[in-house]
Each structure stands twice: as structure tokens, then as C-alpha cells.
Gaussian input, Z-matrix of N, CA and C with variables (Angstrom, degrees):
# hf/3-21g

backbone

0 1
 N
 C     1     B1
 C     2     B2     1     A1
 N     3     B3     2     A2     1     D1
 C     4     B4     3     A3     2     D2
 C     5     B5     4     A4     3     D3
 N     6     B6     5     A5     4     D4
 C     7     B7     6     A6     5     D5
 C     8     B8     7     A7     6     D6
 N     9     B9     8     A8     7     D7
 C    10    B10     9     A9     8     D8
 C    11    B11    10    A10     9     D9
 N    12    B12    11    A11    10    D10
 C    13    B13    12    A12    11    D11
 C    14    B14    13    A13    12    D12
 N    15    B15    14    A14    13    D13
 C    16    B16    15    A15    14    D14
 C    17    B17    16    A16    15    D15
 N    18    B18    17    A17    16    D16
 C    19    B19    18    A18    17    D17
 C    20    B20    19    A19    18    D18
 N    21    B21    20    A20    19    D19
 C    22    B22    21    A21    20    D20
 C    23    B23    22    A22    21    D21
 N    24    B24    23    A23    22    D22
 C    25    B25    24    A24    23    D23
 C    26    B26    25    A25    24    D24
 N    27    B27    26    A26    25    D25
 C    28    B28    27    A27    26    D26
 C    29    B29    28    A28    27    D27
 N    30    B30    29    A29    28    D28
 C    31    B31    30    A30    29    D29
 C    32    B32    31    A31    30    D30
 N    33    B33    32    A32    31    D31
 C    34    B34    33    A33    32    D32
 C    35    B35    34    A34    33    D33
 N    36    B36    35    A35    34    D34
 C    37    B37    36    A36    35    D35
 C    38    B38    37    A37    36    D36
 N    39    B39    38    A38    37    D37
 C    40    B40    39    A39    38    D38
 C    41    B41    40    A40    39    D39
 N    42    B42    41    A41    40    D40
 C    43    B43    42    A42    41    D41
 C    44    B44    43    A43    42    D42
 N    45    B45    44    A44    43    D43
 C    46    B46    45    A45    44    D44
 C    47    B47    46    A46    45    D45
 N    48    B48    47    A47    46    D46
 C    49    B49    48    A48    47    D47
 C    50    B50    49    A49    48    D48
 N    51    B51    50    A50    49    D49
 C    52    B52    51    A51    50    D50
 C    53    B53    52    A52    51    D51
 N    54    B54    53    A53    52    D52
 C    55    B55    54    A54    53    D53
 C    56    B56    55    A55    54    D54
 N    57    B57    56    A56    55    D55
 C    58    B58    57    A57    56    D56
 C    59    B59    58    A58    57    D57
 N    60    B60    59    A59    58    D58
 C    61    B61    60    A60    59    D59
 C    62    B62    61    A61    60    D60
 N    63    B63    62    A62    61    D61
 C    64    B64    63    A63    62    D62
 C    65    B65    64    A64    63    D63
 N    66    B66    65    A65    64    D64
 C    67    B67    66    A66    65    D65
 C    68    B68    67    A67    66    D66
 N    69    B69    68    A68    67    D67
 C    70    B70    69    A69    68    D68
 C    71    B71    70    A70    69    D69
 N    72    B72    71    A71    70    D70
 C    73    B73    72    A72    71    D71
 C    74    B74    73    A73    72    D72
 N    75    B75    74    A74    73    D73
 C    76    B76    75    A75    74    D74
 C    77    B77    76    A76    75    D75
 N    78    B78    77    A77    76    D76
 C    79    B79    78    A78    77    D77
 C    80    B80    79    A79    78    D78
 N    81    B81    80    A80    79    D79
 C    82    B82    81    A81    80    D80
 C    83    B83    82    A82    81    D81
 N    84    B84    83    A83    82    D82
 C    85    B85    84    A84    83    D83
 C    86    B86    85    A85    84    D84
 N    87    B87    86    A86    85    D85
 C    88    B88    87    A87    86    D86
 C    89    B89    88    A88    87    D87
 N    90    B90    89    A89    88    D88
 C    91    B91    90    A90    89    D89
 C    92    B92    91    A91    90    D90
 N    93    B93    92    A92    91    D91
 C    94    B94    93    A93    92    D92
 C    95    B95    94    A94    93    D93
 N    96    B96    95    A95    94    D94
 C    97    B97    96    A96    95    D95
 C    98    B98    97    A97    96    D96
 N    99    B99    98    A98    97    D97
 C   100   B100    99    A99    98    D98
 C   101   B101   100   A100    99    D99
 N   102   B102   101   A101   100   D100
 C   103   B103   102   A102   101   D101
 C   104   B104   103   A103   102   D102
 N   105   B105   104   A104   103   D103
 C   106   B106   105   A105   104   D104
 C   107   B107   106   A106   105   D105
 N   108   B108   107   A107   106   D106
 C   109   B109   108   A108   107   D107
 C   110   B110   109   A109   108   D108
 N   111   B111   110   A110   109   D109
 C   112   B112   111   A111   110   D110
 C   113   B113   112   A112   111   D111
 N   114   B114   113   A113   112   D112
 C   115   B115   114   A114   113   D113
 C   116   B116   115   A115   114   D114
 N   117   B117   116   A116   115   D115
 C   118   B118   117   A117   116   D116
 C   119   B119   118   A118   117   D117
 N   120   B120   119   A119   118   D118
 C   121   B121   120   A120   119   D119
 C   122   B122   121   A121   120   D120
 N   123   B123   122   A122   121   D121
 C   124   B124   123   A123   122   D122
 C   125   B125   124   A124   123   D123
 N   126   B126   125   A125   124   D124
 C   127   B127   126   A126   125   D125
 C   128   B128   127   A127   126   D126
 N   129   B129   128   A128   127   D127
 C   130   B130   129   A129   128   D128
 C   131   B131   130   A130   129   D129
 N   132   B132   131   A131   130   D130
 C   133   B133   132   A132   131   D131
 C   134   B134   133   A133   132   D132
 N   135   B135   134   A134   133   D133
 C   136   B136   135   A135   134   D134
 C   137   B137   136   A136   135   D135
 N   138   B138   137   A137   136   D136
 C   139   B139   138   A138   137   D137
 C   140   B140   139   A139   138   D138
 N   141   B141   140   A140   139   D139
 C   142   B142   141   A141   140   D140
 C   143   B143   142   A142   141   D141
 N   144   B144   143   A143   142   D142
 C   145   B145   144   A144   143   D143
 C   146   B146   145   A145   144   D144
 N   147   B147   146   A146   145   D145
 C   148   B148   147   A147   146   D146
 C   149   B149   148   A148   147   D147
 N   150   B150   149   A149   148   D148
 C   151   B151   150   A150   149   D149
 C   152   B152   151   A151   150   D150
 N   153   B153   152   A152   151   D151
 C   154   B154   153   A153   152   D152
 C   155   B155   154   A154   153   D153
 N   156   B156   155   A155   154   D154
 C   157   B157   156   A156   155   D155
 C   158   B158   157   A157   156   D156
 N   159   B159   158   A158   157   D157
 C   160   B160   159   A159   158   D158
 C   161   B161   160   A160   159   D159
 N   162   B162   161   A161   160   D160
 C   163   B163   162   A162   161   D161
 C   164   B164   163   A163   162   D162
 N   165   B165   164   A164   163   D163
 C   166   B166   165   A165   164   D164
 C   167   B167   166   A166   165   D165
 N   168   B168   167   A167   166   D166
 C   169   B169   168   A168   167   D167
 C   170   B170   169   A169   168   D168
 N   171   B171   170   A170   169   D169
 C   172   B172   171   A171   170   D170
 C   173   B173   172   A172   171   D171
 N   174   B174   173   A173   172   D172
 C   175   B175   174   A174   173   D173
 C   176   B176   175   A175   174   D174

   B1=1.4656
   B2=1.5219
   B3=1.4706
   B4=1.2123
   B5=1.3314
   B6=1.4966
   B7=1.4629
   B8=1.4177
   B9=1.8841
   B10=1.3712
   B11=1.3769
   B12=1.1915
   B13=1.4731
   B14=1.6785
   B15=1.1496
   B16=1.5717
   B17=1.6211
   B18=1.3427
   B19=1.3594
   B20=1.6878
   B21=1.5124
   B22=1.3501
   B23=1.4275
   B24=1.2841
   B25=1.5341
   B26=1.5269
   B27=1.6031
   B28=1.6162
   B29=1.5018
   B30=1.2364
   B31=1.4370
   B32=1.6541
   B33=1.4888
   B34=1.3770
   B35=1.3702
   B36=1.2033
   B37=1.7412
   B38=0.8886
   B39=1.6454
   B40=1.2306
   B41=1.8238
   B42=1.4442
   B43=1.3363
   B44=1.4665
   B45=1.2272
   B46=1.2725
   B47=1.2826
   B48=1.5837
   B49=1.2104
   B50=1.7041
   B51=1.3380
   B52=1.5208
   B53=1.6360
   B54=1.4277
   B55=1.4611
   B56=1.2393
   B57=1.2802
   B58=1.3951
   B59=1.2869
   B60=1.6997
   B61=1.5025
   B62=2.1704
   B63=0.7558
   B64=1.9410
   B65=1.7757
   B66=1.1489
   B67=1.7638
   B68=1.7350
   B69=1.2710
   B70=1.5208
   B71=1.6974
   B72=1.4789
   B73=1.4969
   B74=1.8957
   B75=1.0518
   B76=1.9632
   B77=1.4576
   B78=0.9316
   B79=1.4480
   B80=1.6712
   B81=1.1991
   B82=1.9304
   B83=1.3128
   B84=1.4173
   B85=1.5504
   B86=1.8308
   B87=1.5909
   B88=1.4896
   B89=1.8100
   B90=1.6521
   B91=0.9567
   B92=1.7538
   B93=1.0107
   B94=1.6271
   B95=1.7678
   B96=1.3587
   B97=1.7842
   B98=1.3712
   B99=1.3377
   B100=0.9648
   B101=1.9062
   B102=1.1442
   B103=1.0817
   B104=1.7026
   B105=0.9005
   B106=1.9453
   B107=2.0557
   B108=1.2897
   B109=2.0218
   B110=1.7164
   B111=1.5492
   B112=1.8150
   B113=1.6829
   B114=1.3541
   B115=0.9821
   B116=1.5005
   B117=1.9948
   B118=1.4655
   B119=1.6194
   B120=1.7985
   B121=0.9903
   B122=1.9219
   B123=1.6241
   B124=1.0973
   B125=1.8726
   B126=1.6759
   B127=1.3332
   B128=1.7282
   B129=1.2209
   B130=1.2936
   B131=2.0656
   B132=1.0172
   B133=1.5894
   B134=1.4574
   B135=1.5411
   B136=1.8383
   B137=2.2455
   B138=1.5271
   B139=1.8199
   B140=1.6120
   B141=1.1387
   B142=1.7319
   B143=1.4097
   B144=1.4005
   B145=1.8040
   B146=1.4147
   B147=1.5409
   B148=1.5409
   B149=1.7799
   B150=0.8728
   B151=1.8883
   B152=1.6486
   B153=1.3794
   B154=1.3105
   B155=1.4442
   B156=1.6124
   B157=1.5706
   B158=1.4811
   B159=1.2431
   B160=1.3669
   B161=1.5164
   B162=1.6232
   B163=1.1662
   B164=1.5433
   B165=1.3340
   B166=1.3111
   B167=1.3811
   B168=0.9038
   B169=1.7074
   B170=1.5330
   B171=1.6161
   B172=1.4508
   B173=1.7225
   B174=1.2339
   B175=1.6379
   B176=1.8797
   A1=109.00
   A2=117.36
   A3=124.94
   A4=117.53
   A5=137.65
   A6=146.68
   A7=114.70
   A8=111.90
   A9=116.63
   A10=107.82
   A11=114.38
   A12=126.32
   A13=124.83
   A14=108.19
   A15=111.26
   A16=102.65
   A17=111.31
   A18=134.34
   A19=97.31
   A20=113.37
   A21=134.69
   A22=109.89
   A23=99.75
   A24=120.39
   A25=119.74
   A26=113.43
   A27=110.32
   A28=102.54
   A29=111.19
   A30=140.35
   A31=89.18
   A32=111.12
   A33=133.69
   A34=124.44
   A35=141.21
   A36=140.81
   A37=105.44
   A38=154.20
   A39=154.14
   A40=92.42
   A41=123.17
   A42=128.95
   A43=112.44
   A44=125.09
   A45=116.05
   A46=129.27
   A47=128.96
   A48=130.74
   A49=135.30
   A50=102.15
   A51=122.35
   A52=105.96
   A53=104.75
   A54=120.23
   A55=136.31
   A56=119.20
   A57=108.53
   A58=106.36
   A59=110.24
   A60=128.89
   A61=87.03
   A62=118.87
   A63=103.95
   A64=91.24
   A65=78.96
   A66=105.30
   A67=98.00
   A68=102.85
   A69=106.38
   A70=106.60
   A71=86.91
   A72=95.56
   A73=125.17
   A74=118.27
   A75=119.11
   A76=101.85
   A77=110.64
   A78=136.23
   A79=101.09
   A80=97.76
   A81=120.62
   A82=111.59
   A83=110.29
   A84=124.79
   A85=118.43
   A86=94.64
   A87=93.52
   A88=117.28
   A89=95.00
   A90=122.28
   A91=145.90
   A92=117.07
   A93=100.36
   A94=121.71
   A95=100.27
   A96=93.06
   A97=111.18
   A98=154.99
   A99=152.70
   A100=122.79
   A101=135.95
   A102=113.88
   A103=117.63
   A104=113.94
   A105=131.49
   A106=99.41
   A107=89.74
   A108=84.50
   A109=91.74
   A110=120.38
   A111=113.63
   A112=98.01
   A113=132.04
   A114=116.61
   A115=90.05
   A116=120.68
   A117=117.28
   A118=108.00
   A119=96.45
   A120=102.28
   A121=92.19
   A122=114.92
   A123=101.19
   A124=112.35
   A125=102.15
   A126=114.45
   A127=112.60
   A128=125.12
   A129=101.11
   A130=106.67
   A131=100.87
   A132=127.37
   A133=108.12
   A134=98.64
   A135=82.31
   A136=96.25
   A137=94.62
   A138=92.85
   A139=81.38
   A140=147.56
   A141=138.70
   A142=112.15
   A143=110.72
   A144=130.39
   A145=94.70
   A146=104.60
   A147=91.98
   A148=90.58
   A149=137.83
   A150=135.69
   A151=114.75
   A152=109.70
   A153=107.62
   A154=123.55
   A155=103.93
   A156=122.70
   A157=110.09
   A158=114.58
   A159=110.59
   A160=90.61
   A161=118.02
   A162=136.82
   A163=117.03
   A164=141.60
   A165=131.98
   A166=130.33
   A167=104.56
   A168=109.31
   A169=107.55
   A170=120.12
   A171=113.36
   A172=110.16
   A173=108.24
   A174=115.39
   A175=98.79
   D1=114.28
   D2=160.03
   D3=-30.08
   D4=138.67
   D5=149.87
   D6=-91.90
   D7=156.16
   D8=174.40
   D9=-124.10
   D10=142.93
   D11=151.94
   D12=-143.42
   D13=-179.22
   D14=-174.14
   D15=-121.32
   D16=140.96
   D17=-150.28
   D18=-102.39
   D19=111.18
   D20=-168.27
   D21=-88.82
   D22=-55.53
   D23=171.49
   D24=-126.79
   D25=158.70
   D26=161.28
   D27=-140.71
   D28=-170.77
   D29=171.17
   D30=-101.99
   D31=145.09
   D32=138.61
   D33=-16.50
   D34=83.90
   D35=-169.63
   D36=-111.45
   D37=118.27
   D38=-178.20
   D39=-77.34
   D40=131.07
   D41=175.83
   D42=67.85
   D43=14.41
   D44=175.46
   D45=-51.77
   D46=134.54
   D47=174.01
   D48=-76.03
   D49=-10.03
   D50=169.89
   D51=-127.20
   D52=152.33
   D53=148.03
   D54=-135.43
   D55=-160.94
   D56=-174.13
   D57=-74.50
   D58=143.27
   D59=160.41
   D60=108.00
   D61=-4.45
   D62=179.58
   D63=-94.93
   D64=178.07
   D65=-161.48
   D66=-128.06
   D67=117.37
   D68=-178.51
   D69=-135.79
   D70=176.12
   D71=-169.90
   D72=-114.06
   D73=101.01
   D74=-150.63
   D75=-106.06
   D76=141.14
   D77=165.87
   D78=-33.34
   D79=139.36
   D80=173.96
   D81=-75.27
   D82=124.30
   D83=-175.17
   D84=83.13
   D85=-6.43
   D86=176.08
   D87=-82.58
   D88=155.36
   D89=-164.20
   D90=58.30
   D91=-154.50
   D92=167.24
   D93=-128.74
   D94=156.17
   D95=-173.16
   D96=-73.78
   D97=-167.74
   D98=154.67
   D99=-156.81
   D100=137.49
   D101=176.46
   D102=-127.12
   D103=123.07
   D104=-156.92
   D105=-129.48
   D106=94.75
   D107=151.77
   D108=89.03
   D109=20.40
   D110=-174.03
   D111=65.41
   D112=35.96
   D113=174.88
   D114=-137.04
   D115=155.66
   D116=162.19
   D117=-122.15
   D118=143.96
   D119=-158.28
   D120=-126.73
   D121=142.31
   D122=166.70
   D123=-107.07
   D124=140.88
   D125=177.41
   D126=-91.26
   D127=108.71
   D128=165.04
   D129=-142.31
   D130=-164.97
   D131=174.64
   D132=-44.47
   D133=146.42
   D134=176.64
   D135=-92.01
   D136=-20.22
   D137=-176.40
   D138=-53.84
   D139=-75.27
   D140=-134.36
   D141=-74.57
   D142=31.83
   D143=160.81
   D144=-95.70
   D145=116.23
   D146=171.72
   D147=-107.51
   D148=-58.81
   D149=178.49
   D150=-106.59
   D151=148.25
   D152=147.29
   D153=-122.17
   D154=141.89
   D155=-165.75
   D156=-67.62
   D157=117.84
   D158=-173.77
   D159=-124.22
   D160=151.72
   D161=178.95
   D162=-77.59
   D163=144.89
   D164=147.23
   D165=-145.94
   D166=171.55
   D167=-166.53
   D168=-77.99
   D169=116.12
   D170=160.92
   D171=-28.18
   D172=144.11
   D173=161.87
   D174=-99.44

């Protein structure tokens, strides 16, 4: 089962399809946990974005 989170920070991506502040959806078991400031943060890959969650309006 896919996981979601929202993207705080990045690295530099020439053409990237997300940025900071969207909420996407990454591959299971990816990356690593980290904890900075009493807060945990996960670091991973930009390949282990498989979608980003975009909102829309009922029709």
C-alpha cells in the first residue's frame, strides 16, 4: 500500500513535477525516517513519487 505525505523541502530538479507544499503519494518502504527540531521527517528519492494528489471539484 502506497503512503502520502506533503513535501516540506526538495533538492533542485530540473522539470520537476511537484513542489514544495503538494501532497503526494511514494512507494512502501521508501526512503529514510529522520528526526530534526522533535519533529520526524521522511527523506527519500524524487523516482519513489509515484502521483501527486491534486484536489477537484465534485461535478
Amino acid at each position: 500500500k502506497p503512503n502520502m505525505g506533503k513535501i516540506v523541502n526538495m533538492s533542485s530538479i530540473e522539470n520537476a513535477e511537484v513542489k514544495i507544499g503538494d501532497t503526494v503519494i511514494y512507494k512502501e518502504y521508501s526512503g529514510t525516517e529522520i528526526e530534526f527540531e522533535h519533529k520526524k521527517y521522511l527523506v527519500l528519492p524524487y523516482s519513489d513519487i509515484l502521483a501527486k494528489v491534486v484536489e477537484t471539484e465534485e461535478i
